[in-house]
N, CA, C and O atoms as a DFTB+ gen file, in Angstrom:
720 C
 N C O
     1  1      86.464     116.767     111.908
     2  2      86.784     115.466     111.344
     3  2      86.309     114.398     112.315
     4  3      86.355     114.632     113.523
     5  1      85.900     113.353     111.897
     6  2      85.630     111.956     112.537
     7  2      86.797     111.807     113.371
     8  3      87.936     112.004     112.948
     9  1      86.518     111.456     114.572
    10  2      87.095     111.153     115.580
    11  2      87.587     109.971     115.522
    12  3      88.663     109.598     115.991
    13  1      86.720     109.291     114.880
    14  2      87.373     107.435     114.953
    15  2      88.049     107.405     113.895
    16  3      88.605     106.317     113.746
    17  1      88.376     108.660     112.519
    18  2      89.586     108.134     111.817
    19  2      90.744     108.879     112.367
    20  3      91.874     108.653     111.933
    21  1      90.534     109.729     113.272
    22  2      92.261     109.985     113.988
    23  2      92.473     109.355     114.887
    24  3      93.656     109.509     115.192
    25  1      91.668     108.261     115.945
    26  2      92.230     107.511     116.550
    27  2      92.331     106.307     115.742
    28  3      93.331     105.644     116.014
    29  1      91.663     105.878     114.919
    30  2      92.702     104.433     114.102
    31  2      93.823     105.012     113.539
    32  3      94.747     104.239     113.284
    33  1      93.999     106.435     113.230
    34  2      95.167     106.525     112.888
    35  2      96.293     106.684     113.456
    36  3      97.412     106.412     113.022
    37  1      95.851     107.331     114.885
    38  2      96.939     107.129     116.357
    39  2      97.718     105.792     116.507
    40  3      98.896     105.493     116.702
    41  1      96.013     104.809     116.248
    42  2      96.454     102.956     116.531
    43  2      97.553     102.698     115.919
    44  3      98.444     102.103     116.525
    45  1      97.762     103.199     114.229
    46  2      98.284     102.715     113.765
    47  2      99.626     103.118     113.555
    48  3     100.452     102.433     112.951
    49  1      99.866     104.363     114.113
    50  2     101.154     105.028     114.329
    51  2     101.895     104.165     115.602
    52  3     102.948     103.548     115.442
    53  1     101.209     104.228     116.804
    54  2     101.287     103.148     117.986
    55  2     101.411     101.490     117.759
    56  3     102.030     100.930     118.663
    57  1     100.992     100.755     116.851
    58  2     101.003      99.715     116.026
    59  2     103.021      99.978     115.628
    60  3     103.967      99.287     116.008
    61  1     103.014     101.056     114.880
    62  2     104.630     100.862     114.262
    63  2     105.579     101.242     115.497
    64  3     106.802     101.154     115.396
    65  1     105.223     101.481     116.149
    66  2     105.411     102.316     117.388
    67  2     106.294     101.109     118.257
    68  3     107.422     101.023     118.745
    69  1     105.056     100.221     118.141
    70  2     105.225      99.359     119.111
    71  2     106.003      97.880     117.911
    72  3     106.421      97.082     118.749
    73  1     106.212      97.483     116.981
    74  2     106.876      96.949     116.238
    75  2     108.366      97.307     116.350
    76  3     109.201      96.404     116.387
    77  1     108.757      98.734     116.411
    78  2     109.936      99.099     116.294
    79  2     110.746      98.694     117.749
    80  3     111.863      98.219     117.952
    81  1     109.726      99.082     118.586
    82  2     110.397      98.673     120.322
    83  2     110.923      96.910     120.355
    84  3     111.694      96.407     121.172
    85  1     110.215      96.211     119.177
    86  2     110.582      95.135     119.516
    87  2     111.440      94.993     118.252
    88  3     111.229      93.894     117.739
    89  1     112.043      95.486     117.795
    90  2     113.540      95.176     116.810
    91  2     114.717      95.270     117.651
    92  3     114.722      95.962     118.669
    93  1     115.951      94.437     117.162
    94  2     116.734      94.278     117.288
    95  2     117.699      96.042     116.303
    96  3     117.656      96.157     115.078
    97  1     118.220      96.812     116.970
    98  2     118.636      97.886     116.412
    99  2     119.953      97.829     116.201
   100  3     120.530      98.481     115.330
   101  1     120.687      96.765     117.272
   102  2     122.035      96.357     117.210
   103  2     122.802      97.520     117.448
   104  3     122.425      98.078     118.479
   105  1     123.769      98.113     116.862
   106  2     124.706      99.122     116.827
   107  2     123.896     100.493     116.382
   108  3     124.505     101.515     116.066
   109  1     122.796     100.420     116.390
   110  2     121.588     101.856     115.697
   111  2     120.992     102.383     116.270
   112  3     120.042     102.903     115.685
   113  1     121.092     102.579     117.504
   114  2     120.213     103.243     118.599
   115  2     119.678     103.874     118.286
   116  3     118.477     103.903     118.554
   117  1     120.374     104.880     117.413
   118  2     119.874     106.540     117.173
   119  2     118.866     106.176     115.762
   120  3     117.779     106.711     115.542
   121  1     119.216     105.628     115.306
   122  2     118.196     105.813     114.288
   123  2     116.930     104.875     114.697
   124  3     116.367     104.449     113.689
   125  1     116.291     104.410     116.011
   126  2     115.228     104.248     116.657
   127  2     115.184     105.486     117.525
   128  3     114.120     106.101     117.601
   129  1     116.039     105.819     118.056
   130  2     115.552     107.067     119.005
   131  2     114.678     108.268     117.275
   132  3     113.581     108.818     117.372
   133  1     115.313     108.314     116.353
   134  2     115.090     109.609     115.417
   135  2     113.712     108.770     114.755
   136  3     112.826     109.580     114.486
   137  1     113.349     107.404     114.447
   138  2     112.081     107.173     114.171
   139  2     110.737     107.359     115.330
   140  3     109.624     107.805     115.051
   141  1     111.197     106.891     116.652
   142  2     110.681     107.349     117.809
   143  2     110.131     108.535     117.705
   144  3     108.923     108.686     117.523
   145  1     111.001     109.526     117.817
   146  2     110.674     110.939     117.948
   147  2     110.220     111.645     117.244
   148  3     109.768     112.720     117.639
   149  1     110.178     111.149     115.537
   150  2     109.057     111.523     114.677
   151  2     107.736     110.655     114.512
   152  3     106.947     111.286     113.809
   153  1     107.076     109.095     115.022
   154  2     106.095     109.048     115.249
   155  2     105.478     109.744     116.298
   156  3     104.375     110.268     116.143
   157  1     106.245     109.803     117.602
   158  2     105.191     110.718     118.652
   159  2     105.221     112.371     118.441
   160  3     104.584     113.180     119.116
   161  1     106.149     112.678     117.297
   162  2     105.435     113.819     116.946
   163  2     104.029     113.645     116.148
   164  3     103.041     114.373     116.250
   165  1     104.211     112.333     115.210
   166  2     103.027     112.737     114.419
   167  2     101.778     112.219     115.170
   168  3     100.688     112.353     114.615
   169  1     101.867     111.492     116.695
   170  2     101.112     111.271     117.217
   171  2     100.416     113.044     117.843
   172  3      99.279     113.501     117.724
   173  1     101.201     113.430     118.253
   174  2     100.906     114.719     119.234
   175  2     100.274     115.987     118.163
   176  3      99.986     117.115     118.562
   177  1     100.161     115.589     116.966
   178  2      99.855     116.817     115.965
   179  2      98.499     115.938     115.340
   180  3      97.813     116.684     114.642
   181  1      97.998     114.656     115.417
   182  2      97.074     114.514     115.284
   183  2      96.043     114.735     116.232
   184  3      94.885     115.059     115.967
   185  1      96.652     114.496     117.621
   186  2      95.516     114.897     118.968
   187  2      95.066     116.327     118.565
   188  3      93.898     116.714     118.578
   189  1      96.064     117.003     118.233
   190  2      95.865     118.537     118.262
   191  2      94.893     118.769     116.927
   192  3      94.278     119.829     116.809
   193  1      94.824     118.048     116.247
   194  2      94.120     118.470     114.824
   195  2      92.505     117.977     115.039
   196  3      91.626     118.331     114.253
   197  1      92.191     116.942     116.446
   198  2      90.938     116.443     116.350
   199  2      89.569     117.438     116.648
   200  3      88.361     117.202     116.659
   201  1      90.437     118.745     116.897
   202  2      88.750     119.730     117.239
   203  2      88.342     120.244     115.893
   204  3      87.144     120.519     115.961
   205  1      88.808     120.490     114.718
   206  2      88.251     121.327     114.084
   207  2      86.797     120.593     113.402
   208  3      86.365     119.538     112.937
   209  1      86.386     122.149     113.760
   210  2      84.223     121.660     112.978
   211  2      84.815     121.827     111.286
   212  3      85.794     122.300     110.708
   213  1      83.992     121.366     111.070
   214  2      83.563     121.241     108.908
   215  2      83.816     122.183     108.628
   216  3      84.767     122.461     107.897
   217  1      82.909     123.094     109.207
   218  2      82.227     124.823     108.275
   219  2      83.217     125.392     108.729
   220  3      83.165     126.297     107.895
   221  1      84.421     125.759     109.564
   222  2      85.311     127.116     109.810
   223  2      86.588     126.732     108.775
   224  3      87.314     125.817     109.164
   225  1      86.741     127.033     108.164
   226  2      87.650     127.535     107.001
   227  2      89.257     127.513     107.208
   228  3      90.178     127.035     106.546
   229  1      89.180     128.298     108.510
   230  2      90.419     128.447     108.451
   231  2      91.124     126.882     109.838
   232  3      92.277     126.453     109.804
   233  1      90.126     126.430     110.757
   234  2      90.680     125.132     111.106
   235  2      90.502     124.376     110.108
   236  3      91.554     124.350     109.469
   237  1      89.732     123.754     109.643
   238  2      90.160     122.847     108.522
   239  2      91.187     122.888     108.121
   240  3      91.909     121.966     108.499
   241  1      91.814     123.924     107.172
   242  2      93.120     124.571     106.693
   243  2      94.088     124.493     107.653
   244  3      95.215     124.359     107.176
   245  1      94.018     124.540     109.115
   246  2      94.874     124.519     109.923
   247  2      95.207     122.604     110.145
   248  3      96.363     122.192     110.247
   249  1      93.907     121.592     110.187
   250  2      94.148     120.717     110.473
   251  2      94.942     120.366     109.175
   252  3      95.995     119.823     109.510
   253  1      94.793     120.514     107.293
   254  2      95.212     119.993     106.743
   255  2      96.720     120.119     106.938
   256  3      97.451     119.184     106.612
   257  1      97.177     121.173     107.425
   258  2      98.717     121.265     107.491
   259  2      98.751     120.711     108.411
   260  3      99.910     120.302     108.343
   261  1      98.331     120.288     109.403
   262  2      98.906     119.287     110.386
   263  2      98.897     117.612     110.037
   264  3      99.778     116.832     110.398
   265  1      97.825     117.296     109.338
   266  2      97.907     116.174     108.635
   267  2      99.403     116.279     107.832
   268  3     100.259     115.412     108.005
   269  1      99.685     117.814     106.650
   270  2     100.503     117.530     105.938
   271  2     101.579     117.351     106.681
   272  3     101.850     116.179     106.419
   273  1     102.661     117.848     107.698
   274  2     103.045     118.150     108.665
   275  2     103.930     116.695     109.254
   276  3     105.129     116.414     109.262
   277  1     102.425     115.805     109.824
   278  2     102.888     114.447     109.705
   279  2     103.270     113.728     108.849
   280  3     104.250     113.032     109.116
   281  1     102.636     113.615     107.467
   282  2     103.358     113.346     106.472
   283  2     104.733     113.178     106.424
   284  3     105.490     112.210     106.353
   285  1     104.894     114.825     106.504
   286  2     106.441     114.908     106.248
   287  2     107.230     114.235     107.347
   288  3     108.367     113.848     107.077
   289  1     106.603     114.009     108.888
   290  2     107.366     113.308     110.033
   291  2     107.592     112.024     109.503
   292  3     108.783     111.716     109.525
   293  1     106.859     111.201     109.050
   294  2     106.759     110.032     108.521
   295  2     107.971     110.356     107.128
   296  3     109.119     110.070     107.467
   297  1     107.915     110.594     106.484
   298  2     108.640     110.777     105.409
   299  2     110.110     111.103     105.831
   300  3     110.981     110.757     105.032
   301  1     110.432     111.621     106.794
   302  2     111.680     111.617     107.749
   303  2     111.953     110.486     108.047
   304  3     113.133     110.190     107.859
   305  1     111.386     109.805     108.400
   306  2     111.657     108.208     108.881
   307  2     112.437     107.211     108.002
   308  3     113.144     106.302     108.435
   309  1     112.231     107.479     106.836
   310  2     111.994     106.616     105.529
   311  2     114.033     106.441     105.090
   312  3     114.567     105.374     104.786
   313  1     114.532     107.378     105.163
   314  2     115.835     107.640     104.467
   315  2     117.033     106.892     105.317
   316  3     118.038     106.342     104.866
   317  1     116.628     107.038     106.648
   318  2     117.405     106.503     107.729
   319  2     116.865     104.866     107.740
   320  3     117.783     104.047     107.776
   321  1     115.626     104.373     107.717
   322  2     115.504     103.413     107.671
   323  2     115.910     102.714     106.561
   324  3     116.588     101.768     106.962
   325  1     115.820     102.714     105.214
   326  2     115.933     102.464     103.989
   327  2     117.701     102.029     104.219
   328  3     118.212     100.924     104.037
   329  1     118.465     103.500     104.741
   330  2     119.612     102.801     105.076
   331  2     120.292     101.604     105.680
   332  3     121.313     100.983     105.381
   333  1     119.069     101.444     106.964
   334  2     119.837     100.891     107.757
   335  2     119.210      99.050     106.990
   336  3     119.711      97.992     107.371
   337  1     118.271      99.122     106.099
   338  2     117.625      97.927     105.155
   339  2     118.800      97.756     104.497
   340  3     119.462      96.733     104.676
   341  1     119.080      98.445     103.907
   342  2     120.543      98.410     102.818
   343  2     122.033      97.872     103.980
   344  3     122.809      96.956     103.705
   345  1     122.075      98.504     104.906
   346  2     123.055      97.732     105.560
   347  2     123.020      96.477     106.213
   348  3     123.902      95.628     106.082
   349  1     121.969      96.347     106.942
   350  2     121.196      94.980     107.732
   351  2     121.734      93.993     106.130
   352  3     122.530      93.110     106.449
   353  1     121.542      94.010     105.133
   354  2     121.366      93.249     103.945
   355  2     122.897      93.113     103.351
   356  3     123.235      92.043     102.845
   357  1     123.405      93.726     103.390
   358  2     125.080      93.495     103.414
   359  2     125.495      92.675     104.451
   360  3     126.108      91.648     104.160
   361  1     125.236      92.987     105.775
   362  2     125.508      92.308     106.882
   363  2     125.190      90.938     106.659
   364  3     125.968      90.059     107.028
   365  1     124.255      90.711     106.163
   366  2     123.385      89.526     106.161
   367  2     124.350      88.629     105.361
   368  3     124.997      87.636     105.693
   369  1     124.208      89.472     103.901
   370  2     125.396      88.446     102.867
   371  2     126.359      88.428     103.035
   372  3     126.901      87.617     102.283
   373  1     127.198      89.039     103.844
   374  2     128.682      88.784     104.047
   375  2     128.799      87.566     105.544
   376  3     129.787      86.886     105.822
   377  1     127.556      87.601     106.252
   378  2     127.670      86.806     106.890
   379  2     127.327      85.212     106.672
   380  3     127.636      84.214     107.323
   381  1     126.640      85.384     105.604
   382  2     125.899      84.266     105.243
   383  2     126.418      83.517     104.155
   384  3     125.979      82.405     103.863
   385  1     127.600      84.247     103.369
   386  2     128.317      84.031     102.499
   387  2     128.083      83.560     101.326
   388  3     126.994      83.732     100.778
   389  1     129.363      82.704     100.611
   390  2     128.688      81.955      99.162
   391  2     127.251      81.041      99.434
   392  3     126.457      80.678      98.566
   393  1     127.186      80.832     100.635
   394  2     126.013      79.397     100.762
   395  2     124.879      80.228     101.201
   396  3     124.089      79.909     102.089
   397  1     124.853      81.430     100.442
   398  2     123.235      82.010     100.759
   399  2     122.161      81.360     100.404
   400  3     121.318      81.181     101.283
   401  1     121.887      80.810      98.976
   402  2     120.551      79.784      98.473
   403  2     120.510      78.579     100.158
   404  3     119.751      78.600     101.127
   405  1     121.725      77.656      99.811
   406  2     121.509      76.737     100.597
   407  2     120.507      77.146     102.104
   408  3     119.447      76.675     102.516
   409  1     121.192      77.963     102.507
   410  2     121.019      78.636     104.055
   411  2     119.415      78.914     103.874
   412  3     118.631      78.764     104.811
   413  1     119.119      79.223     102.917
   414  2     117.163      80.029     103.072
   415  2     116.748      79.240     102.861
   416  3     115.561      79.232     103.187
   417  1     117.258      77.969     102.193
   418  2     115.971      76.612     101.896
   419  2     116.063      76.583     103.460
   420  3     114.919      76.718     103.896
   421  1     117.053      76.449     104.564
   422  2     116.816      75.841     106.020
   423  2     114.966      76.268     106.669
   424  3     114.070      76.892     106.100
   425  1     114.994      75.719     107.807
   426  2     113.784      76.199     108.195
   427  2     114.583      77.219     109.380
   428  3     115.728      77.173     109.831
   429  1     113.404      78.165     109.657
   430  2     114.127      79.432     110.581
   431  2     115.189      78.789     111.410
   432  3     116.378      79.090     111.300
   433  1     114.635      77.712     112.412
   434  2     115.467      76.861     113.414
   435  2     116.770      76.382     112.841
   436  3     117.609      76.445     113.739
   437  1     117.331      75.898     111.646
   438  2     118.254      75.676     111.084
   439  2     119.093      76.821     110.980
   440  3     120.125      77.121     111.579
   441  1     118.532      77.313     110.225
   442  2     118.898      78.695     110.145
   443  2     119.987      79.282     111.255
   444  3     121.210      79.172     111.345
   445  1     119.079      79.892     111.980
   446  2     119.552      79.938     113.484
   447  2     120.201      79.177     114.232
   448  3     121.068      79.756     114.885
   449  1     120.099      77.948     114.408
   450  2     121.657      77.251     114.687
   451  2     122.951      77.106     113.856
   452  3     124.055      76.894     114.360
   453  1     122.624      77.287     112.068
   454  2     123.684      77.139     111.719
   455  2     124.646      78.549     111.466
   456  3     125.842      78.284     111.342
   457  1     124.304      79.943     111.377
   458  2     124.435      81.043     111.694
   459  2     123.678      81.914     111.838
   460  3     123.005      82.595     111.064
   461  1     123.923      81.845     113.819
   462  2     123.220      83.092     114.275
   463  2     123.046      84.372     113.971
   464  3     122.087      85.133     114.096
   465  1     124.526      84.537     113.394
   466  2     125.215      86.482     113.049
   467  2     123.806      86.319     111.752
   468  3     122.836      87.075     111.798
   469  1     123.941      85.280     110.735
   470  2     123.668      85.322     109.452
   471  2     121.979      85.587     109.789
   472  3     121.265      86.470     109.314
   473  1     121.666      84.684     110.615
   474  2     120.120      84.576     110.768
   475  2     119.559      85.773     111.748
   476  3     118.362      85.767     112.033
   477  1     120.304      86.660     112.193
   478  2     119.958      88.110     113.056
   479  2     120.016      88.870     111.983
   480  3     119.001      89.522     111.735
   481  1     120.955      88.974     111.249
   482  2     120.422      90.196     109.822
   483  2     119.477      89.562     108.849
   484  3     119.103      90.277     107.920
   485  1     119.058      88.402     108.911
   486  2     118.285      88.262     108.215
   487  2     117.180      88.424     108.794
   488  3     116.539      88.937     107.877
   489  1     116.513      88.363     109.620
   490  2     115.974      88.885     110.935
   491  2     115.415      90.540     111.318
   492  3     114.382      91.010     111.794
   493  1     116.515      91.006     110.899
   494  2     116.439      92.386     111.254
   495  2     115.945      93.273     109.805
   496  3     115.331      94.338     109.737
   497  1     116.441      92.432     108.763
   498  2     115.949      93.025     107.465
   499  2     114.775      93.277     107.457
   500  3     114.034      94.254     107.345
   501  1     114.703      91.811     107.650
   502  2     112.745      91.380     107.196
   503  2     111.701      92.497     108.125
   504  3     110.724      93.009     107.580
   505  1     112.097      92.817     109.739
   506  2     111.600      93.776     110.262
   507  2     111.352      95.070     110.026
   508  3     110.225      95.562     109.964
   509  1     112.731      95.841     109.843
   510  2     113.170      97.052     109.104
   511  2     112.156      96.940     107.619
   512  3     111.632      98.001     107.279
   513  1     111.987      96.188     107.091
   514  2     111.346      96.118     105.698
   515  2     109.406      96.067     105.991
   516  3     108.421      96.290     105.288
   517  1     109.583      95.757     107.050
   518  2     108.099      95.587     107.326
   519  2     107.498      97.110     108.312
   520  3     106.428      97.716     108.370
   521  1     108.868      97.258     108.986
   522  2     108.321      99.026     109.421
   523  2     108.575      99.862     108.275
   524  3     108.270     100.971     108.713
   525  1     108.958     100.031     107.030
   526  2     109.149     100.324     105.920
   527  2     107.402     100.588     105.527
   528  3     106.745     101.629     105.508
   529  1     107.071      99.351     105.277
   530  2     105.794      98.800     104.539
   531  2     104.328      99.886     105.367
   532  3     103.441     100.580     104.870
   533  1     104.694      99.556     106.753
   534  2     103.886     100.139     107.798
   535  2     103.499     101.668     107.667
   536  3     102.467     102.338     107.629
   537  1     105.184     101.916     107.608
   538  2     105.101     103.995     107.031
   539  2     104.122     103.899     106.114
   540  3     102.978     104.219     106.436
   541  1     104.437     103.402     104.703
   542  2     104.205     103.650     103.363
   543  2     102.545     103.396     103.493
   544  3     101.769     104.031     102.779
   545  1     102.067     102.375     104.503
   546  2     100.394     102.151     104.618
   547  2     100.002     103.500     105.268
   548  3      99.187     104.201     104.669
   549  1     100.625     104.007     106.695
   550  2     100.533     105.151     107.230
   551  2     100.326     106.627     106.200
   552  3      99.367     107.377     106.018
   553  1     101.328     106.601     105.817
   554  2     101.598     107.873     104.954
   555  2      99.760     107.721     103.797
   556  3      99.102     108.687     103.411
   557  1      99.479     106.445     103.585
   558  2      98.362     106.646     102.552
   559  2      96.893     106.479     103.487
   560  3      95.723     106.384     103.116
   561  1      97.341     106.486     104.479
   562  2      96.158     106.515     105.656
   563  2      95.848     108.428     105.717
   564  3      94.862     109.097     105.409
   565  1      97.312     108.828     106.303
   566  2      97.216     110.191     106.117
   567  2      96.453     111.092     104.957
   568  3      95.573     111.951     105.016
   569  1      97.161     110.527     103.932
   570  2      96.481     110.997     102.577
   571  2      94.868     111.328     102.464
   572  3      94.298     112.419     102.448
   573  1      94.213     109.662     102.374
   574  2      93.039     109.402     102.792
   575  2      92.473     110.628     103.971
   576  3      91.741     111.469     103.451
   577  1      92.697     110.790     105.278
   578  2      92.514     111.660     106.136
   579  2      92.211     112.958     105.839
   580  3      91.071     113.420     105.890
   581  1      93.300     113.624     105.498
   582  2      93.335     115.126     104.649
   583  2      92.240     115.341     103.777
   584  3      91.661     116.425     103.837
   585  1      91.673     114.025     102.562
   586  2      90.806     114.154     101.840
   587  2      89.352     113.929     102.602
   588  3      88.409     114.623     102.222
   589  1      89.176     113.075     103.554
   590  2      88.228     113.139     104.248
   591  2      87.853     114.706     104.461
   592  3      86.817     115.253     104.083
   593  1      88.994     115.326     105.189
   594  2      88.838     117.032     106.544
   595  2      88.506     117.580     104.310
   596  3      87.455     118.207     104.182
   597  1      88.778     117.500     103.832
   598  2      88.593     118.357     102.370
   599  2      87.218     117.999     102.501
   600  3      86.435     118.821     102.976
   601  1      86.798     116.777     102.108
   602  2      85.419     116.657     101.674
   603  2      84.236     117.221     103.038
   604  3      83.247     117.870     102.700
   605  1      84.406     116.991     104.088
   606  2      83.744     117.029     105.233
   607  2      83.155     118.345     105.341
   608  3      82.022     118.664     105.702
   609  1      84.764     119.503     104.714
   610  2      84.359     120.566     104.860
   611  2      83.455     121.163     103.549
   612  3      82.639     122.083     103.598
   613  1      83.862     120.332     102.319
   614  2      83.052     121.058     101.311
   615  2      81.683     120.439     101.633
   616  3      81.038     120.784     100.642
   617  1      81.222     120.052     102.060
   618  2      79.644     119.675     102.397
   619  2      78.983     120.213     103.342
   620  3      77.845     119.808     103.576
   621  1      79.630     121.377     104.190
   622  2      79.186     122.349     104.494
   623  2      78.961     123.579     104.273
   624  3      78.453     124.482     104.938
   625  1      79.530     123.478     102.959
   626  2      79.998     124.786     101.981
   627  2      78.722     125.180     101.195
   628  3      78.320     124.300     100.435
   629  1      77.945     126.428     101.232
   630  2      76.685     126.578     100.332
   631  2      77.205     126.118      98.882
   632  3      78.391     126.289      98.600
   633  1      76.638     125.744      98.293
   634  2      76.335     125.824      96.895
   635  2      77.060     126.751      95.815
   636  3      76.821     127.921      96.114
   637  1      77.716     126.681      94.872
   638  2      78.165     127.813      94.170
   639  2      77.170     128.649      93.393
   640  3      76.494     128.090      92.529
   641  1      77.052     129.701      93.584
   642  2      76.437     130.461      92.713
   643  2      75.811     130.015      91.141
   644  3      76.642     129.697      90.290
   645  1      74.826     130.005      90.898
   646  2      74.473     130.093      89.792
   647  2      75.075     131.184      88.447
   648  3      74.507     132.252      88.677
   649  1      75.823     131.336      87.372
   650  2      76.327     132.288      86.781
   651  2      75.380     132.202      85.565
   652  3      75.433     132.943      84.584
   653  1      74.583     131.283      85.746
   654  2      74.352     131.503      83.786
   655  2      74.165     130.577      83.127
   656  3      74.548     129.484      83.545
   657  1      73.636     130.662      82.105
   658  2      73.950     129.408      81.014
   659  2      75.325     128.820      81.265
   660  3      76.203     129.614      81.602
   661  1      75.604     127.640      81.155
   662  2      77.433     127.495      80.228
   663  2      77.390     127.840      79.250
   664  3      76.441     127.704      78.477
   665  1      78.820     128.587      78.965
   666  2      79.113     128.690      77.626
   667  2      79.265     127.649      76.474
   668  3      79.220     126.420      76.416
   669  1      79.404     128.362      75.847
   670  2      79.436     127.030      74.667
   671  2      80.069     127.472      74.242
   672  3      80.304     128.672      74.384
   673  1      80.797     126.505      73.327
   674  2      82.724     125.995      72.270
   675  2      83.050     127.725      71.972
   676  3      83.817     128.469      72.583
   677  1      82.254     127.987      70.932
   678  2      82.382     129.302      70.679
   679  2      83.094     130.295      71.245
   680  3      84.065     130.923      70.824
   681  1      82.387     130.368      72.426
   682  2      82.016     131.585      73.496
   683  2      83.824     131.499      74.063
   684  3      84.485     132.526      74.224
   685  1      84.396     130.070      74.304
   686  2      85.405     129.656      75.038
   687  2      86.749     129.490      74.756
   688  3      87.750     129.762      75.419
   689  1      86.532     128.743      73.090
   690  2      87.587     128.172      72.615
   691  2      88.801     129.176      71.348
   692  3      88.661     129.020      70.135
   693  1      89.795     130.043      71.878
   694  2      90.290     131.204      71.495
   695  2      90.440     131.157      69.929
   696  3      90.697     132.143      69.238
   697  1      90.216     129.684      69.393
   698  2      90.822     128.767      67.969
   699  2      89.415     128.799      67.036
   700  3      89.377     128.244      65.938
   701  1      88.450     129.403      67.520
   702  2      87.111     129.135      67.027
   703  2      87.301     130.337      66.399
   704  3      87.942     131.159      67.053
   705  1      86.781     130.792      64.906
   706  2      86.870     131.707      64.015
   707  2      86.189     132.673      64.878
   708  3      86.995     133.567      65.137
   709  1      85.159     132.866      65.387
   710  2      84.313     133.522      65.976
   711  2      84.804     134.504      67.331
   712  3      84.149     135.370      67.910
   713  1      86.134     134.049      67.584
   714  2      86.722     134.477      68.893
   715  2      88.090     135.096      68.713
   716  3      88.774     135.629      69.587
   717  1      88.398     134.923      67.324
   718  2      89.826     135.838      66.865
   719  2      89.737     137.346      66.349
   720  3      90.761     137.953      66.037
């Protein structure tokens, strides 16, 4: 596989990587330590997937499960975060109370002086929602990837055999008088 699409795809694991270090996690440690520890897995299983050649069969096959692999690391991420979107967003409205419209016309600075609590979950949503967004680009980066190591390898693949004419309707179709 191309080398320069598993390191933009490193970048971009390192990109969320480095987004998450700068959130506010508040009372959630662990669920940055458990997103942590499944991007640098899916970092450490893409290094490992960058030797395989086109033509050997069975690395290819080995890299696609490591592509799939990450996937699923990434897809781990998603349930814990999603939660903590859903709570950040409670937090937010109970802090922000009946005068939620009023409060979002403010500009951020308003905002933030007139409630801090209110304007940190609102804050923390919008982040959490944007490392959300980041996976979901990731995960279709991956996708993309896998189909690359597919195609890369079928273009080293001889040719299929010649069998014959195609058949025709007849020959094929079990509903054709000719074939009952």
């Amino acid at each position: 596989m191309e080398l320069a699409a598993i390191q933009e795809t490193e970048r971009q694991v390192k990109d969320v990587l480095s987004s998450i270090n700068g959130m506010d996690f508040a009372d959630r440690q662990t669920v940055r330590k458990q997103v942590e520890d499944c991007l640098h897995t899916v970092v450490t299983l893409l290094g490992q997937g960058a030797n395989a050649t086109p033509s050997d069969s069975a690395a290819v096959r080995n890299e696609r499960q490591q592509i799939a692999d990450c996937r699923q690391h990434v897809h781990q991420c998603l349930p814990e975060l999603e939660q903590l979107r859903t709570e950040w967003a409670d937090r937010y409205r109970q802090a922000v109370g009946d005068g939620k419209e009023t409060f979002e016309q403010l500009s951020d600075e308003l905002q933030q002086q007139k409630s801090p609590e209110a304007y940190r979950w609102k804050r923390n949503f919008a982040e959490v929602q944007e490392i959300v967004e980041q996976l979901g680009q990731l995960n279709g980066r991956l996708m993309d990837l896998s189909s690359q190591v597919e195609r890369e390898h079928a273009q080293t693949q001889p040719p299929p055999e010649d069998t014959g004419p195609p058949l025709d309707r007849q020959d094929r179709d079990p509903e054709m008088p000719a074939n009952r």
